[in-house]
N, C-alpha and C positions, 0 to 999 in steps of 0.2 A: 418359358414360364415367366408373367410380369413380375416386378415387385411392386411390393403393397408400398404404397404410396405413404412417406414421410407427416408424422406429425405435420411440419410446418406446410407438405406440400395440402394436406386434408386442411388446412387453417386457411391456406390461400386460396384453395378453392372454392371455397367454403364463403368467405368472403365475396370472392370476383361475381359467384352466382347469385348471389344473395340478390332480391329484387327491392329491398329496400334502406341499403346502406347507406348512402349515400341519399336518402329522402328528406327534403326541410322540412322542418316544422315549423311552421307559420301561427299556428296556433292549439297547444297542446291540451287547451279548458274545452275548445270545441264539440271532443266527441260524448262531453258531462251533458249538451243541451239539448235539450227536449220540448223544441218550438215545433209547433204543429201536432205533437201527441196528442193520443186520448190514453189518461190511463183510471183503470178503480182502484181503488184504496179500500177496504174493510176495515172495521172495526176501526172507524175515524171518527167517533163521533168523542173520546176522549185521550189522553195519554200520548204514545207514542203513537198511534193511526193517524191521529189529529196530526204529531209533527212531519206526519208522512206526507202529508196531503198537502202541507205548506210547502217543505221542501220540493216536491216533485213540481208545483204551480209557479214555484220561483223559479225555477230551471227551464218553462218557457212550458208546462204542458197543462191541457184541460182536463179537469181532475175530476172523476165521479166517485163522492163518497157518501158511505153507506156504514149502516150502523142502525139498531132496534131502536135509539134513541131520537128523533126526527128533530126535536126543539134544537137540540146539541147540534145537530149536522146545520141545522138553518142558519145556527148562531155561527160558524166557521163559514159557509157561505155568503153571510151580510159580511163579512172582516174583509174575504179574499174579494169580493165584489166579482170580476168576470171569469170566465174560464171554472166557474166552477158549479157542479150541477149534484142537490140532493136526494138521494134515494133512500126512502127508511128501509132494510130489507136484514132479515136473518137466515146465516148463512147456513143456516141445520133445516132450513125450509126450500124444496128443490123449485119448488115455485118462487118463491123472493128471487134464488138464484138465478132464476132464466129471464126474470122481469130486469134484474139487476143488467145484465151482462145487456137484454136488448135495449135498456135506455141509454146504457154507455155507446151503445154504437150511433143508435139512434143522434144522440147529443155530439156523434163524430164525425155526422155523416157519413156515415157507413164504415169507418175506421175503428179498431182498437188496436192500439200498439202495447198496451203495460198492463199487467197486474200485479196487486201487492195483496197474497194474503195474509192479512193480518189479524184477522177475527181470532180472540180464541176468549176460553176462559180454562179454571183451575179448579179442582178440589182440595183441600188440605186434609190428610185424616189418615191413620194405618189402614193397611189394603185389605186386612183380616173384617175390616165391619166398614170399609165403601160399600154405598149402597149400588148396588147394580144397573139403577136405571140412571142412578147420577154417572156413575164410568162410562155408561154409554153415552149420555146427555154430553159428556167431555171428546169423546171420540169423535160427536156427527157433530161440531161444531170445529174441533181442532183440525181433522181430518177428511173425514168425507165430505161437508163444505166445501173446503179447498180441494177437493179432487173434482167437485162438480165441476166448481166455477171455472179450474183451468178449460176443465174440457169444453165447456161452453164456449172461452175464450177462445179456444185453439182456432176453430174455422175462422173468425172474424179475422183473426189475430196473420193466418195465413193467408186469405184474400186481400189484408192489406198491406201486403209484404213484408212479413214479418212482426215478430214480438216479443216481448220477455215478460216471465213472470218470475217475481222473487215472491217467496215464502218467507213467513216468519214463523222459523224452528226455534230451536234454545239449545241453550247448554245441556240445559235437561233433556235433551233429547240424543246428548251427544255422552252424558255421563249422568250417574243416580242422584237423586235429590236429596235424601236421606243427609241429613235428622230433620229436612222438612217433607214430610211424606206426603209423595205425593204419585201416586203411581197410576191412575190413570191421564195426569197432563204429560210425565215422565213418557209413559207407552205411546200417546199419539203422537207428541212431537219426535220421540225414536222415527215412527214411521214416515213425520214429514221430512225426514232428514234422505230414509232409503225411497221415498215415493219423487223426492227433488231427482235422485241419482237414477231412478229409471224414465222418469217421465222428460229430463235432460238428455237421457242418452237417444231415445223416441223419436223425439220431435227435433233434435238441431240440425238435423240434413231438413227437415220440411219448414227451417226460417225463424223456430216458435224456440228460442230460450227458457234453461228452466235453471235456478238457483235459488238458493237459501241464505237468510241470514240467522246466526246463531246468538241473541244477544245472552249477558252475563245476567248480573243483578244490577236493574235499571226499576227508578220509583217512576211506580204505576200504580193506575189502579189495583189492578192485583196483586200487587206486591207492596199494598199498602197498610198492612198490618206488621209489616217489617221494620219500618221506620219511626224510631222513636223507644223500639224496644232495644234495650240497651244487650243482652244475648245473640239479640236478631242482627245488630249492627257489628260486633262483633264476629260474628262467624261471617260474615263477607268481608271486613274487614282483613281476617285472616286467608281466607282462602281463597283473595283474589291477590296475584301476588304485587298490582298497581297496588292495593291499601286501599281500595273506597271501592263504593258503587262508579255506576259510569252515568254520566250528567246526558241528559236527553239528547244535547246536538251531535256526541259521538257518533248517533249509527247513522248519522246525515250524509258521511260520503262513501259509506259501505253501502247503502242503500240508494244513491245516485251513481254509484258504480256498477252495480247489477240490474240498474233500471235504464243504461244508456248506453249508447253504442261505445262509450269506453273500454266493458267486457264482452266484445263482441266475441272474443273467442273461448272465455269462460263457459262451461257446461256442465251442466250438475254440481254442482261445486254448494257447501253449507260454507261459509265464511262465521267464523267464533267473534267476537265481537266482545270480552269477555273480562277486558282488563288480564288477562290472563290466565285464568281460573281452569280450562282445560288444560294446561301447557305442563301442569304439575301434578 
């Protein structure tokens, strides 16, 4: 009968096989860049999409962004001048979405490597008197959007060897909103959080990454009725345990980390982004 082999002798083994121990790193920024990408960006036509679309163009990729807004998307297009191509399209329209995904390829030569969903919007209101068509209106735009467009993505995304798509979930989708009520953006970003963990699990043997990011309380458009109210500033205040909001270029390398072969082995994964605010 063997004996089981010693702490130290499992440590050295462990070691001696390793296929990467002993590997230099020549340069450890490399696998952040994104020259020669194609990626879409949603709801870039203001806010944090907008700073999606710059970030991702700076890191070396072609960026197709889109957003119901058209004037908006043109005016980010004339800034970034090359590498960047406008689509007016909504993402609760199954048709914008298939127009969307074929100009991205279209403009990649056949390629798409990246998507970012980030299209959403919000209701504020208690759940006893949301109007029904409004919770849905919040669902097909949060949610089933985002599930087209991956899937549109997927074939593209797998023909050209690969892809990632991050999502943009929230807090709220990871804990309740309450005392700012809000329960059907609460309910679809819950499910973009479980749709990231199956459609991650899916597709990473077929090439096509799936991740999420969870941001906190960040000034946006939507979250623009918060700022300046002195209650409103407040209860983030408190309940982020940083003490503030978090400043737009925060989710810059949460989101160049799920968008680049950096997380190459990341899957399914919602990243909180939150100053803190889930941790407690």
């Amino acid at each position: 009968m063997s004996t089981p082999p010693t702490d130290s002798a499992v440590t050295d083994s462990a070691v001696t096989d390793s296929p990467v121990t002993d590997s230099p790193v020549t340069d450890p920024y490399g696998a952040f860049r994104l020259d020669g990408k194609v990626a879409i960006v949603t709801g870039a036509s203001v806010g944090l999409g907008r700073r999606f679309a710059r970030v991702l163009h700076a890191a070396g990729a072609t960026v197709v962004v889109a957003a119901r807004r058209e004037e908006l998307l043109r005016s980010l297009a004339d800034e970034l001048g090359d590498r960047i191509v406008a689509v007016r399209a909504d993402v609760a329209e199954p048709d914008d979405c298939r127009r969307l995904v074929d100009a991205a390829v279209a403009s990649g030569g056949g390629r798409l490597d990246i998507l970012v969903n980030n299209a959403g919007i919000s209701v504020i209101g208690p759940a006893e008197t949301e109007d029904f068509d409004s919770f849905r209106h919040v669902v097909d735009v949060n949610l089933h959007g985002l599930f087209l467009l991956s899937q549109l993505a997927f074939e593209p995304m797998v023909a050209s060897g690969g892809g990632t798509i991050v999502n943009l979930a929230s807090v709220l989708g990871l804990v309740g909103a309450t005392p700012v009520k809000q329960a059907s953006y609460c309910a679809s970003k819950g499910a973009v959080v479980n749709l990231t963990r199956e459609l991650g699990a899916q597709w990473a043997r077929k090439g096509v990454r799936v991740n999420a990011i969870a941001p906190g309380w960040f000034r946006s458009e939507m979250t623009a009725v918060m700022w300046g109210d002195e209650a409103s500033e407040r209860f983030v205040e408190r309940g982020a345990p940083i003490g503030r909001e978090g400043a737009e270029h925060e989710l810059d390398g949460a989101l160049l980390f799920l968008a680049s072969d950096a997380s190459s082995y990341v899957v399914g994964q919602t990243l909180a982004v939150d100053g803190g605010w889930t941790a407690v």
